[in-house]
PDBQT receptor file of N, H, CA, C and O in Angstrom, charges set to zero:
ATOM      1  N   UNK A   1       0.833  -1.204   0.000  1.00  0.00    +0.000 N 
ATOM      2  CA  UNK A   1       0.000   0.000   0.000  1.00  0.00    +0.000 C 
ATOM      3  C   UNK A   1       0.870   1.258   0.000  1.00  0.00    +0.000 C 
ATOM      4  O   UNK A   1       0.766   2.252  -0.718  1.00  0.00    +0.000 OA
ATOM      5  N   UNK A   2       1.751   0.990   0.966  1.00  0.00    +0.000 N 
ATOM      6  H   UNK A   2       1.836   0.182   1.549  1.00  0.00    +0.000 HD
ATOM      7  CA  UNK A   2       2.752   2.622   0.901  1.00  0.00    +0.000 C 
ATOM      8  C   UNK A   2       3.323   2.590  -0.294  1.00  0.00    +0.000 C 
ATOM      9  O   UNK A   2       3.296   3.736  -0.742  1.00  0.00    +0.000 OA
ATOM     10  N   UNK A   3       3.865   1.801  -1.096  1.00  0.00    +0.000 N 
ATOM     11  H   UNK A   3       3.887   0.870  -0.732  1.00  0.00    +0.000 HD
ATOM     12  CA  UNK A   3       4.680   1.758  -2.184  1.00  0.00    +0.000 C 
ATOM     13  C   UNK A   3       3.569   2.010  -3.521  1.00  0.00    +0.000 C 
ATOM     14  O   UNK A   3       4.080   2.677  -4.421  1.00  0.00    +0.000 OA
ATOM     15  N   UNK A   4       2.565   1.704  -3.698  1.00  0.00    +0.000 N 
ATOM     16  H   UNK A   4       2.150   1.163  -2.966  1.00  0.00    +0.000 HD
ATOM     17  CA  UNK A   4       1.587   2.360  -4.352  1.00  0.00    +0.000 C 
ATOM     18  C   UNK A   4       1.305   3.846  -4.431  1.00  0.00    +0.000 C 
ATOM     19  O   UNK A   4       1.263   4.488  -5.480  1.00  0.00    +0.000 OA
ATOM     20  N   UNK A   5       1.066   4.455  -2.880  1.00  0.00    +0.000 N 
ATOM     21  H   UNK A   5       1.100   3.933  -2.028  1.00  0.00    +0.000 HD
ATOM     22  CA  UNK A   5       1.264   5.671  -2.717  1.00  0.00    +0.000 C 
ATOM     23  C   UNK A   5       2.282   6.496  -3.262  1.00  0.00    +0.000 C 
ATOM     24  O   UNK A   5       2.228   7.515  -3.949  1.00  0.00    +0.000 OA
ATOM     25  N   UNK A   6       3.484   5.644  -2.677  1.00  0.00    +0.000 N 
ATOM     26  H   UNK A   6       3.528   4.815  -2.119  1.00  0.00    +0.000 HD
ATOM     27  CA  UNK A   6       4.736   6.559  -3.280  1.00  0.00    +0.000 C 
ATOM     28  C   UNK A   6       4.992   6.540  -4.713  1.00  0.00    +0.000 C 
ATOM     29  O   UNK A   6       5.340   7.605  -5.224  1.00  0.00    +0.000 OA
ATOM     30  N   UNK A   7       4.870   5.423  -5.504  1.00  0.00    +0.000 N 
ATOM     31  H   UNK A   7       4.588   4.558  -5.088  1.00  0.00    +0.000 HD
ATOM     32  CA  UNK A   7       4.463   5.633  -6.572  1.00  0.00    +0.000 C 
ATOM     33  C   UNK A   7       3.645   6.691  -7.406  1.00  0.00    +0.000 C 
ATOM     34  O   UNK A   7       4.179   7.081  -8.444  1.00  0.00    +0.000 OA
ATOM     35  N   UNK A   8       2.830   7.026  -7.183  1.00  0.00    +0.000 N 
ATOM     36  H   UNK A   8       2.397   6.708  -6.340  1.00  0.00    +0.000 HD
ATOM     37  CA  UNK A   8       1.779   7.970  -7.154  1.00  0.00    +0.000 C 
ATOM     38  C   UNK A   8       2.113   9.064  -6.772  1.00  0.00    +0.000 C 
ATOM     39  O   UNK A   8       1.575   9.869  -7.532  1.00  0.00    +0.000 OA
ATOM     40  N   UNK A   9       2.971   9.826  -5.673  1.00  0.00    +0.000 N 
ATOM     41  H   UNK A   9       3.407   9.172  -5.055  1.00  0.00    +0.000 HD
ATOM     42  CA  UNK A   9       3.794  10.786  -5.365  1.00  0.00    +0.000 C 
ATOM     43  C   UNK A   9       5.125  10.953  -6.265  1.00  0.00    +0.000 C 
ATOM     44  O   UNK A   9       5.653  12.057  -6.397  1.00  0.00    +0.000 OA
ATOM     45  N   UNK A  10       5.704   9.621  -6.961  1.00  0.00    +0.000 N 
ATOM     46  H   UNK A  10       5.275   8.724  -6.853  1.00  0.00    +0.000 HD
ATOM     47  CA  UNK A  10       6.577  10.142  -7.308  1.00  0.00    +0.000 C 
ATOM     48  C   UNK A  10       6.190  10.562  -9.216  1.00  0.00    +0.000 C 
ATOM     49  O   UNK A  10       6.751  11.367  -9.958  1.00  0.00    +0.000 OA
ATOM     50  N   UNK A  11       5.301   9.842  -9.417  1.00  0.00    +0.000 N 
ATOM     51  H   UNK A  11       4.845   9.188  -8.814  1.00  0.00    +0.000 HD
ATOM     52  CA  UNK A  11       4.677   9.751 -10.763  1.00  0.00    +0.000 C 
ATOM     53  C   UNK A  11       4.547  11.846 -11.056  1.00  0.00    +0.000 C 
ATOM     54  O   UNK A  11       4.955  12.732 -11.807  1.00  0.00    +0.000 OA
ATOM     55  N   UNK A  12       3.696  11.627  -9.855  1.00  0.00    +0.000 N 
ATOM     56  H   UNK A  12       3.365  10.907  -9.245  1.00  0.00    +0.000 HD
ATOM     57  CA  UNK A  12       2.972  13.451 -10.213  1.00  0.00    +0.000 C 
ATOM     58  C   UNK A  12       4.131  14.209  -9.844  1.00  0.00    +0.000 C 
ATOM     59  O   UNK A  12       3.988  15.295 -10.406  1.00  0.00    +0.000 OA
ATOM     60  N   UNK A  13       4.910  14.212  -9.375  1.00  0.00    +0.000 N 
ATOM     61  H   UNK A  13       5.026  13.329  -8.919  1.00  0.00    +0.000 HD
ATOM     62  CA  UNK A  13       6.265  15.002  -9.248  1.00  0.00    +0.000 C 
ATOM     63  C   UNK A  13       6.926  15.008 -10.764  1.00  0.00    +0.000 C 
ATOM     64  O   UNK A  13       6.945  15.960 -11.544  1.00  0.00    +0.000 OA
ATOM     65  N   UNK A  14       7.707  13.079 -11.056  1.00  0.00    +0.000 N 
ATOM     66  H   UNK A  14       7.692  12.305 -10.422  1.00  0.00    +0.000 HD
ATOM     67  CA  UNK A  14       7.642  13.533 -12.662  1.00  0.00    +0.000 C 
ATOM     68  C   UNK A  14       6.763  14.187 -13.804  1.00  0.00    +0.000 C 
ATOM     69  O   UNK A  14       7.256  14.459 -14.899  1.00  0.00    +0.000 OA
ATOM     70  N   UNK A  15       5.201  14.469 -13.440  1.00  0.00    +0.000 N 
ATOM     71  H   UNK A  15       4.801  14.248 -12.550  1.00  0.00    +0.000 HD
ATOM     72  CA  UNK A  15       4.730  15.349 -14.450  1.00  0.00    +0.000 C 
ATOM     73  C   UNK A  15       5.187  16.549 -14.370  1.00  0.00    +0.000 C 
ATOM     74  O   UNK A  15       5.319  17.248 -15.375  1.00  0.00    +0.000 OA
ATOM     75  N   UNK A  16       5.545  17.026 -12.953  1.00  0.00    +0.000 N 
ATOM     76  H   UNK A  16       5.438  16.458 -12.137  1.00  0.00    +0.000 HD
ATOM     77  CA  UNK A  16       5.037  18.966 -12.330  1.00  0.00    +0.000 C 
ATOM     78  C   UNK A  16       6.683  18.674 -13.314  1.00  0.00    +0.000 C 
ATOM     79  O   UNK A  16       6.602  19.112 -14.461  1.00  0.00    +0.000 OA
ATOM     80  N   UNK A  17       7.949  18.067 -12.989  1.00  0.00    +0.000 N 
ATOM     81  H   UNK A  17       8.015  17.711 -12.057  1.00  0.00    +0.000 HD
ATOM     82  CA  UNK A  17       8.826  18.337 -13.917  1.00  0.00    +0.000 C 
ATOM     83  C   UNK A  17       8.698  18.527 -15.530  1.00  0.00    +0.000 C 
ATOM     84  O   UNK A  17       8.673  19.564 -16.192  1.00  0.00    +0.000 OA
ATOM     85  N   UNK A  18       8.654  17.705 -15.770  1.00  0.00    +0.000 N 
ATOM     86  H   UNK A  18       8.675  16.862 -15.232  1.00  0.00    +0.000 HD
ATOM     87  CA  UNK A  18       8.396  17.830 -17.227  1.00  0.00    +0.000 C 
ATOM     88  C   UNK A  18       7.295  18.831 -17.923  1.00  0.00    +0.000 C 
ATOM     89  O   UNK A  18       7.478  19.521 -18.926  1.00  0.00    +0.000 OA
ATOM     90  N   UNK A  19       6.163  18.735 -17.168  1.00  0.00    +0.000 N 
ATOM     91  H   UNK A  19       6.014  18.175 -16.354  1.00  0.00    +0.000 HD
ATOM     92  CA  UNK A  19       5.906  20.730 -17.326  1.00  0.00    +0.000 C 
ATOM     93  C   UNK A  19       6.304  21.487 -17.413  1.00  0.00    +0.000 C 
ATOM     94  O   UNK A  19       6.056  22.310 -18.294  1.00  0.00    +0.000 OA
ATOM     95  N   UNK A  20       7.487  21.644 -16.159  1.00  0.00    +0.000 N 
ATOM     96  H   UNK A  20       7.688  20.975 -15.443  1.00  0.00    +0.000 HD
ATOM     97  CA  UNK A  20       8.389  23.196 -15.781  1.00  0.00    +0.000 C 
ATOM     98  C   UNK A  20       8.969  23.314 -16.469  1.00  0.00    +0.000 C 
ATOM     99  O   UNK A  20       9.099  24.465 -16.886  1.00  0.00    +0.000 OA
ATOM    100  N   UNK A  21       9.954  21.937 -17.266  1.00  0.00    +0.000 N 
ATOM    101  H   UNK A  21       9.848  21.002 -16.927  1.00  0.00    +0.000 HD
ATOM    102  CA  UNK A  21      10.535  21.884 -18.234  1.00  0.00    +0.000 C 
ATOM    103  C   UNK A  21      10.059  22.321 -19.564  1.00  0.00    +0.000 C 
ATOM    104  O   UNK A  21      10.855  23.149 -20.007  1.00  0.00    +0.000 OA
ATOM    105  N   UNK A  22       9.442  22.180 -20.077  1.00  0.00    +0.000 N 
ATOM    106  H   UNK A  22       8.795  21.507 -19.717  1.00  0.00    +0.000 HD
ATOM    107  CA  UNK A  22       8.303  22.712 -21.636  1.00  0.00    +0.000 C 
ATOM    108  C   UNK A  22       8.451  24.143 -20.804  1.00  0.00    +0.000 C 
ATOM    109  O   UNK A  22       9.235  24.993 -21.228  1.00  0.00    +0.000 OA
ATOM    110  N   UNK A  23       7.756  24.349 -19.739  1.00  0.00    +0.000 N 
ATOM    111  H   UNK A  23       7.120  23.658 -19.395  1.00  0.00    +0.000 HD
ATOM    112  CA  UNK A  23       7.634  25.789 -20.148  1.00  0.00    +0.000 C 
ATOM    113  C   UNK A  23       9.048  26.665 -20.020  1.00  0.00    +0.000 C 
ATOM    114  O   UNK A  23       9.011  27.746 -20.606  1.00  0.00    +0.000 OA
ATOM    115  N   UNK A  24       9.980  26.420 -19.501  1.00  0.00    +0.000 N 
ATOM    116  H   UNK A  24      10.010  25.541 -19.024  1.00  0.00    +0.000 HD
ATOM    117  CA  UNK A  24      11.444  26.815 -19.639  1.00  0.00    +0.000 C 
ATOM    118  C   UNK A  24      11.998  26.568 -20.939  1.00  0.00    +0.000 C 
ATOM    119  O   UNK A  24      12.915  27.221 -21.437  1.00  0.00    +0.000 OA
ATOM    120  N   UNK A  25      11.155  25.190 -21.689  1.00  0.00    +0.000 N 
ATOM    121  H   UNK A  25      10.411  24.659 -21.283  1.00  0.00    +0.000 HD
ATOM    122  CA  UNK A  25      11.798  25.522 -22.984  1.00  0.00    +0.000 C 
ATOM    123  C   UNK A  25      10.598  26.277 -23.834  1.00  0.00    +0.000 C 
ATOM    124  O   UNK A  25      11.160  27.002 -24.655  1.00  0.00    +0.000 OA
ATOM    125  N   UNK A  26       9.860  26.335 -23.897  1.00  0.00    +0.000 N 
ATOM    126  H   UNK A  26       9.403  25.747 -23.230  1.00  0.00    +0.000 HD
ATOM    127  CA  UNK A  26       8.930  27.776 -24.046  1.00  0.00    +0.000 C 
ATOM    128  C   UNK A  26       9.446  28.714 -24.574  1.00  0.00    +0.000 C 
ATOM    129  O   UNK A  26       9.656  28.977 -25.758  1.00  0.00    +0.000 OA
ATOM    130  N   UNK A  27       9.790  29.568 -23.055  1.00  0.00    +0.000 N 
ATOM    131  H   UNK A  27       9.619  29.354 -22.093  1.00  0.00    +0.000 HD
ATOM    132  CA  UNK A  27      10.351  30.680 -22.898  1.00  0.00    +0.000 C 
ATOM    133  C   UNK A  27      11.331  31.231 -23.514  1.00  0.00    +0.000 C 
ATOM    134  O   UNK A  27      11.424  32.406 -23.869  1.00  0.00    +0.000 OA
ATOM    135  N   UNK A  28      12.500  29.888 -23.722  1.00  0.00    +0.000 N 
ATOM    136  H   UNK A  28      12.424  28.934 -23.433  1.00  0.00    +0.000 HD
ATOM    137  CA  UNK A  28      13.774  29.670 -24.380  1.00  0.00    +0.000 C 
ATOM    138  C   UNK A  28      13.573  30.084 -26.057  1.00  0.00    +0.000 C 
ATOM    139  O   UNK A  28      14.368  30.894 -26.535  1.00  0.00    +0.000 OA
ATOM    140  N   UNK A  29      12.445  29.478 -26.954  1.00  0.00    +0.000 N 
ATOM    141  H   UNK A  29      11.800  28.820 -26.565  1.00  0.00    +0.000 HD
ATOM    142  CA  UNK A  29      12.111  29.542 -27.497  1.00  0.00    +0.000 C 
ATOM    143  C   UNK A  29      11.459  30.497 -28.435  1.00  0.00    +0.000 C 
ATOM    144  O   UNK A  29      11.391  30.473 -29.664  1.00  0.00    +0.000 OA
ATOM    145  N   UNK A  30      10.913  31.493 -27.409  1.00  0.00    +0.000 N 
ATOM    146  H   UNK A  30      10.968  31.513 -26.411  1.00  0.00    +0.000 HD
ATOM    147  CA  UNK A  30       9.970  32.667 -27.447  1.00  0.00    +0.000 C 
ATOM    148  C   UNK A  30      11.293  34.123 -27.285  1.00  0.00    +0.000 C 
ATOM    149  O   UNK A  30      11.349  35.172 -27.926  1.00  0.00    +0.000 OA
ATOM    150  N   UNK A  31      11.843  33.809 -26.613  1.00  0.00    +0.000 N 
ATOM    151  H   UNK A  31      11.798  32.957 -26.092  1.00  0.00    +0.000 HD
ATOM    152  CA  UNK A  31      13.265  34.533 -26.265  1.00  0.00    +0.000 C 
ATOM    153  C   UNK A  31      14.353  34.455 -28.414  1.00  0.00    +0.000 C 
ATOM    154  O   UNK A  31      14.864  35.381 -29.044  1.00  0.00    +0.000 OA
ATOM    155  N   UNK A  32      14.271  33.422 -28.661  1.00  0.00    +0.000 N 
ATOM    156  H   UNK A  32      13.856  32.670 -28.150  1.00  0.00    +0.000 HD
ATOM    157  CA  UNK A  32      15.303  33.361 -29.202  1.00  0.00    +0.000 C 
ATOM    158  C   UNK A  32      14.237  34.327 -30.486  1.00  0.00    +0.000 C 
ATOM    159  O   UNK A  32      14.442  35.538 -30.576  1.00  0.00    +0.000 OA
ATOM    160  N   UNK A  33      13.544  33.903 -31.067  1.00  0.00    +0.000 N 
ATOM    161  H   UNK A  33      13.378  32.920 -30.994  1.00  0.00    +0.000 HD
ATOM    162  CA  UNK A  33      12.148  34.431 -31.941  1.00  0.00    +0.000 C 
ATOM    163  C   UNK A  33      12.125  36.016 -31.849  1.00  0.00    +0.000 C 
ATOM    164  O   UNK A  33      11.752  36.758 -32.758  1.00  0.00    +0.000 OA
ATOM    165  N   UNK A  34      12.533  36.367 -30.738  1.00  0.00    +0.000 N 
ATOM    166  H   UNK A  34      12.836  35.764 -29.999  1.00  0.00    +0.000 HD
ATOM    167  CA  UNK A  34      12.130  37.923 -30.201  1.00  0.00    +0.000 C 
ATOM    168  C   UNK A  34      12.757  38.842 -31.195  1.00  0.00    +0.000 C 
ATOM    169  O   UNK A  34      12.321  39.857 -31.738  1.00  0.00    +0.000 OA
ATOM    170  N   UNK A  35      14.107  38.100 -31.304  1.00  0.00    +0.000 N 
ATOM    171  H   UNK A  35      14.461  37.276 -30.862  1.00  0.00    +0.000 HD
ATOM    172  CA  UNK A  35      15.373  38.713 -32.364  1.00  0.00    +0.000 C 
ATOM    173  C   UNK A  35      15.100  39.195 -33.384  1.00  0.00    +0.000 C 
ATOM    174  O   UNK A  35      15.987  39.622 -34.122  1.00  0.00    +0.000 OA
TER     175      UNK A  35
């Protein structure tokens, strides 16, 4: 049961990353375009 949980804690942590990530490369993106 705990290892399910943590699973599940660690799952949605790898999404919130890989979000932050896109939007840092976003930005990166939107930055270079500006030129």
């Amino acid at each position: 049961m705990e290892l399910f949980i943590l699973s599940k804690l660690a799952n949605e942590v790898n999404l919130k990353i890989k979000i932050i990530n896109a939007e840092i490369e976003t930005c990166m993106v939107s930055d270079i375009f500006k030129f």
